[in-house]
C-alpha positions, 0 to 999 in steps of 0.5 A: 464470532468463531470460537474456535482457535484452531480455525483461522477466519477472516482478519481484520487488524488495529490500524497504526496512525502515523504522523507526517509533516503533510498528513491532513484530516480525510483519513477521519473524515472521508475513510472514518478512521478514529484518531485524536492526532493532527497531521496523521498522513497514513493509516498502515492498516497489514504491517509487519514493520519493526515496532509497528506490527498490527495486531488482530482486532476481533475474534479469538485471535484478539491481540495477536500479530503478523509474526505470531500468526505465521509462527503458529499456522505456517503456511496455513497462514500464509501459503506454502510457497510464501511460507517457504520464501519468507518463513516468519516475515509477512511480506507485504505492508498495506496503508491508506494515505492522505497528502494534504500537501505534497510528499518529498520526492523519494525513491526506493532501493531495489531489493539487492541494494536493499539487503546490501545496505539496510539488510531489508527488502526493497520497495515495489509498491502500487497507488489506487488513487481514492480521491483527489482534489481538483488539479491535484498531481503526483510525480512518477518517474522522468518526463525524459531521459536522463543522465546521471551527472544531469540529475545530480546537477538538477538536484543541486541547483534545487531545479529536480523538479524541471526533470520530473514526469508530472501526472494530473490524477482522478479516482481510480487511477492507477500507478505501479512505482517498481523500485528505481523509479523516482516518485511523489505523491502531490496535495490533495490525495488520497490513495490506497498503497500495496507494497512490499514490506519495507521502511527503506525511503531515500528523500531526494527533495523536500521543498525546504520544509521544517519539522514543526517539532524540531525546528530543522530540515528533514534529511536528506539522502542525496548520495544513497540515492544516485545509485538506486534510481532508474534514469530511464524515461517511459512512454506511460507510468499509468497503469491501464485496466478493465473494471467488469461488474462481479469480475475480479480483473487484473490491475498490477501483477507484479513478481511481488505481489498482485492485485485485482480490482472487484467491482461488486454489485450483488453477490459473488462467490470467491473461490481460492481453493487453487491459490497458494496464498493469503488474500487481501481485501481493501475497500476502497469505494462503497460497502461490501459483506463479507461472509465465512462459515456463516459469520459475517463480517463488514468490510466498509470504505477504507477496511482492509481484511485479510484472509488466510491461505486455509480459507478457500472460499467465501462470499461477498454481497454489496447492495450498491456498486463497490470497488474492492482490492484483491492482493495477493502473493 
């Protein structure tokens, strides 16, 4: 490992394993997560989130947060565009995800109705999809339009699903979920999840479900929600794209993030010396090899790694066909 504490190098960080209600056990068995802890649906692998900051797990830089790496490289970290927009706040949160049984149909605020009323960014987010059961499902957007005193009706009568968009989902589908639009992710799914730094989530319907721990209902946030959703009905909500073999293709460009996918079979050699950003790696499929100034580093199914915006180039080798996120701002 590099010794040298003034040159950044590529990171990887301890993930945070959180609880839900719907979390099961592919996160450990198919991604090889370490954890104790039942019902363990997300693995929040890059966060900057109040009192859920990730921290850097090997290297000289051991220990150390999002905020703290930001606070002394500046836009060698991160950019300078980035630097300059968010100074201190690392815009992005990264997680793997494993619904064991379906998440509560929610919606996210935009970021202006985000700052008015949590003082937070909003949440645009995008699903890789890394496995799924067979018939297994989400929810994205309506499957018409929709009027607003139709919604609340629906919602109401407990009937909101009869209005929803339902999508069966294989490996390797895609999904971008912009802000406003309703959404859920169904059993037996396991994805790879890009958003922007936010813990903002309004549950519009949760099937009744009681906390194990408390005895009660989840709440609710039927009223917050109305003025945040996107009634409008689309053609498509799936995201079509192109995998080329050693290609870094476009996948979700976004004003808030973007990402590509690699499909790697050998050796590529990444140049980044044009781009005013942090990279992001997620494996999501395969193994692959990282290498930086003749140190390397492993970025196995499930590893997330990011590299910081002073690093220009590197290289990655992968002996079988890999596939590989690449996010950045």
């Amino acid at each position: 490992m590099l010794l040298d504490a003034t040159q950044l190098y590529p990171l990887k960080f301890q993930p945070i394993y959180t609880y839900r209600i719907w979390g099961g056990d592919k996160l450990k068995t198919v991604l090889n997560k370490e954890y104790d802890e039942d019902f363990i649906g997300e693995s929040w692998e890059i966060s900057d989130v109040e009192a859920n900051e990730t921290r850097v797990s090997c290297g000289v830089l051991e220990g150390k947060t999002l905020r703290d790496l930001i606070e002394t490289y500046k836009e060698r970290f991160v950019g300078s565009k980035v630097y300059k927009e968010f100074g201190k706040e690392f815009p992005l949160l990264i997680k793997f995800l494993d619904a064991k049984t379906p998440l509560s149909i929610q919606v996210h605020p935009s970021n202006e109705l985000a700052k008015e009323r949590h003082n937070s960014f909003g949440k645009n987010e995008m699903w890789y999809i890394m496995q799924a059961d067979k018939a297994a499902e989400i929810i994205v957007g309506f499957n018409k339009k929709v009027e607003k005193e139709d919604y609340v009706k629906h919602v109401e009568n407990s009937t909101v699903t009869d209005i929803l968009n339902i999508e069966k989902v294989t490996k390797g589908d895609a999904f971008y979920i912009p802000t406003g639009r309703v959404h859920a992710i169904g059993a037996g799914v396991l994805l790879a999840e890009i958003q922007q730094t936010s813990n903002i989530t309004y549950r519009i319907y949760d099937y009744d479900r009681v906390e194990a721990k408390t005895g009660e209902k989840r709440e609710l946030h039927t009223a917050l929600a109305v003025d945040a959703i996107d009634y409008n009905f689309y053609d498509t909500y799936k995201t079509n794209y192109t995998a080329e073999i050693n290609t870094s293709c476009e996948l979700v460009h976004s004003p808030y993030f973007k990402t590509n996918i690699i499909e790697i079979e050998g050796e590529m050699k990444m140049d980044y010396s044009h781009l005013d950003s942090f990279v992001i790696y997620m494996c999501v499929e395969g193994n692959a090899v990282l290498e930086y100034a003749n140190v390397t580093f492993n970025l196995n199914k499930g590893e997330t790694i990011l590299l910081p915006a002073a690093i220009d180039y590197v290289k990655l080798k992968a002996e079988m066909k890999s596939r590989i996120l690449e996010v950045s701002l």
